[in-house]
Steps between C-alpha positions, in 0.01 A plus 500: 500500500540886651143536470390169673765584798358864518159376511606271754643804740168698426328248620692395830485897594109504479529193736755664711304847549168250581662283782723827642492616858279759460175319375570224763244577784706345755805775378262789573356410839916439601591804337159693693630316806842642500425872399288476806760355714325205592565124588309189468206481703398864490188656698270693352672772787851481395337557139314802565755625717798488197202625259477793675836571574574460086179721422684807756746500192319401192186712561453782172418754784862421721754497149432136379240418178204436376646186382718394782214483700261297296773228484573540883081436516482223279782339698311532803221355374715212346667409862177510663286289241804230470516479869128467541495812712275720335178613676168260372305574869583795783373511795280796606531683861219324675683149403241363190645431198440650180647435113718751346 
C-alpha cells in the first residue's frame, strides 16, 4: 500500500511540473508583459521604448549579463510576435514597400 500511494505522488508531481506556470505560454507573455511595464493593448512603441530602457541596465557592457540580456531579447521578441507586431514588410524612404 506505501508503494502504490508513493507511486501515486510521483506521478501527480510529473503532472504538476507539466501543467505549471512556467511552461504555460500565456504565463510567459504576462510575466514578459509586466517586466516591461506594460498593459493590455501595447504598441509596438511603448514596447521598444521599455526594451530599451531594460537593455540601459541589462547590457554585459553597462554591469548587467550575458544572460540577462538574452532573456530580456527573447521577451521582446515574445511581446511583439504574440501581439502581431513584429515587422513582416517596412516601408522604404521613397514610399514602396519591400519584405523584411
Amino acid at each position: 500500500m506505501f508503494f502504490h500511494r508513493r507511486g501515486e505522488a510521483k506521478s501527480a508531481g510529473a503532472r504538476d511540473t507539466a501543467e505549471s506556470p512556467a511552461h504555460n505560454p500565456w504565463y510567459q507573455v504576462h510575466a514578459a508583459a509586466t517586466a516591461f511595464g506594460l498593459s493590455v493593448g501595447y504598441t509596438r512603441g511603448e514596447v521598444d521604448a521599455a526594451f530599451r530602457r531594460l537593455a540601459r541596465k541589462a547590457h554585459p557592457d553597462v554591469g548587467g549579463t550575458h544572460d540577462m540580456f538574452e532573456t530580456l531579447i527573447a521577451q521582446r521578441h515574445l511581446l511583439l510576435k504574440e501581439a502581431g507586431l513584429t515587422k513582416t514588410t517596412r516601408n522604404n524612404a521613397i514610399g514602396g514597400s519591400e519584405t523584411a
